[in-house]
C-alpha positions, 0 to 999 in steps of 0.5 A: 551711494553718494560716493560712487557718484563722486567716484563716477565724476572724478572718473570722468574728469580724470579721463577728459584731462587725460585724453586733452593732455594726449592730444595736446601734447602728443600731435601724431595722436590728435584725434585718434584716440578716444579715452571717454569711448573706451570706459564707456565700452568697458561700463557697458560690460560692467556697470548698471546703465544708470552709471553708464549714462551719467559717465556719458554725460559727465565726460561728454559735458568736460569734452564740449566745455574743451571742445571748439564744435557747438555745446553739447555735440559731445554729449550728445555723441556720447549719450547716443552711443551708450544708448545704442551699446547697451541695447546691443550688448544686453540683446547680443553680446551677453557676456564679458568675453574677449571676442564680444567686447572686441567686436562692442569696441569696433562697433562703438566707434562705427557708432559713434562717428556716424552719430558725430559726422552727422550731427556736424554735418547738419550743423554745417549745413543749416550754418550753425558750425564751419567744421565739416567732416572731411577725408582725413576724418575718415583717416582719423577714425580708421586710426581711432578703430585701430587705438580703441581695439588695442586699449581694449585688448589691455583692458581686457587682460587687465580686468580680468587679471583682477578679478576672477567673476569676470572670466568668459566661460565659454561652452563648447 
């Protein structure tokens, strides 16, 4: 038990540093791509919501520790939106299939750049931040959208080249 936390929280690290390092370096990715989102996408499909919600904490605390916006909200962008998916996909999208977690990926994003442009919004307004969302954000989130579907798509055929229990069975 013990090692899976361990597993879960190098998991995490590892992710943050990637992403950091894809937006620092790479500037036409700058806040189009979304690496936490996507594993937690994939966690909600696979893994217990125990998990799902420490990866989102874990990953959610290194963004904000790296992050210029008010502490915690990252994590709270995050946990919000695990919340959110898992409640979706335990009453909606009940399998691993293609389609389900094409349309999870659409509306992770949806969710949880709503949640984040309001949090800052209203940290803006009552002073707490001077970062407001603006018309290029909605730019970036239709490029984020775009990134997070093609990731998904890889990670779909990925897992399911691995392993043989994850394979959609679809009745006609």
């Amino acid at each position: 038990m013990a090692a899976k936390n361990i597993y879960y929280i190098i998991l995490a690290a590892g992710l943050v540093l990637l992403q950091l390092a894809l937006e620092g370096n790479l500037n036409f990715l700058g806040g189009r791509i979304n690496l936490p989102l996507v594993v937690l996408i994939i966690l909600v499909n696979l893994a217990e919501f125990s998990w799902v919600a420490a990866f989102a904490v874990c990953a959610g605390l290194l963004l904000d520790v790296y992050s210029g916006l008010p502490f915690g909200v990252l994590t709270l962008s995050l946990f919000l939106c695990a919340i959110i998916l898992k409640i979706l996909f335990m009453n909606f999208f009940t399998n691993f299939s293609f389609y389900s977690l094409l349309l999870l990926g659409l509306i992770a994003v949806a969710i949880y750049n709503a949640i984040f442009s309001s949090i800052m919004g209203g940290a803006y307004f009552f002073g707490f931040s001077d970062y407001s969302p603006n018309a290029d954000y909605l730019f970036k989130v239709l490029w984020q959208i775009a990134t997070t579907e093609a990731i998904m798509v890889m990670a779909y055929f990925f897992v399911n080249s691995l392993s043989r229990r994850f394979r959609p069975v679809f009745l006609g």
